[in-house]
C-alpha positions, 0 to 999 in steps of 0.5 A: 729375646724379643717376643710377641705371642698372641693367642686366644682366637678362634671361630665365632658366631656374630653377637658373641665374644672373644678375649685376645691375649699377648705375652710380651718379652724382651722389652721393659713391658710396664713402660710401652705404650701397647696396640692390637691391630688387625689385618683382613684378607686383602687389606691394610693392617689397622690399629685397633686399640691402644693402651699407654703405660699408664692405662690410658686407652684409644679405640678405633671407631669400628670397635668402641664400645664393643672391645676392651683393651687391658694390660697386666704389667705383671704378667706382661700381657696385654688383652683384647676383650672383643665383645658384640662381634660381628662378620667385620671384625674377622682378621688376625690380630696382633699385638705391638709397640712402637719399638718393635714396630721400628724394628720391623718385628712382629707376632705370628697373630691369631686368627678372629673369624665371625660367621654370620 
């Protein structure tokens, strides 16, 4: 059975710090390519981070520097160290793959807010 659960959000002040986790199964974990994106109220989901089966990572340019992805093949969960947040960054946050993208699927997310 196919499942993405993130978790790990919450309400933070701006300047502090986060780590986003997701538990994948339901698909060959070590071989997926593996993203976190984020929605804001009223706007598009945008990719966040990207981390290849091999570890190669990707960031969009509002976050590097300041956000970390990481996977464990072991446990099948990919992390978003969020460090330096600030008010922009709040959004729910999901974790995905290209095959579960095609198909439509997708996590419930969890909620980032950054006060001010």
């Amino acid at each position: 059975q196919v499942q993405l659960v993130e978790s790990g959000g919450g309400l933070v002040q701006a300047g502090e710090s986060l780590t986003l986790s997701c538990a994948v199964s339901g698909v060959i974990f070590s071989r997926r390519t593996m993203n976190w994106y984020r929605q804001a109220p009223g706007k598009q989901r945008e990719l966040v981070a990207t981390i290849s089966s091999g570890g190669n990572t990707n960031y969009a340019d509002a976050v590097k520097g300041r956000f970390t992805i990481s996977r464990d093949n072991v446990k099948n969960t990919v992390y978003l160290r969020m460090n330096s947040l600030k008010p922009e960054d709040t959004a729910v946050y999901y974790c995905n793959t290209d095959l579960l993208i095609r198909q439509d699927y997708w996590g419930q997310g969890t909620q980032v807010t950054v006060s001010s």
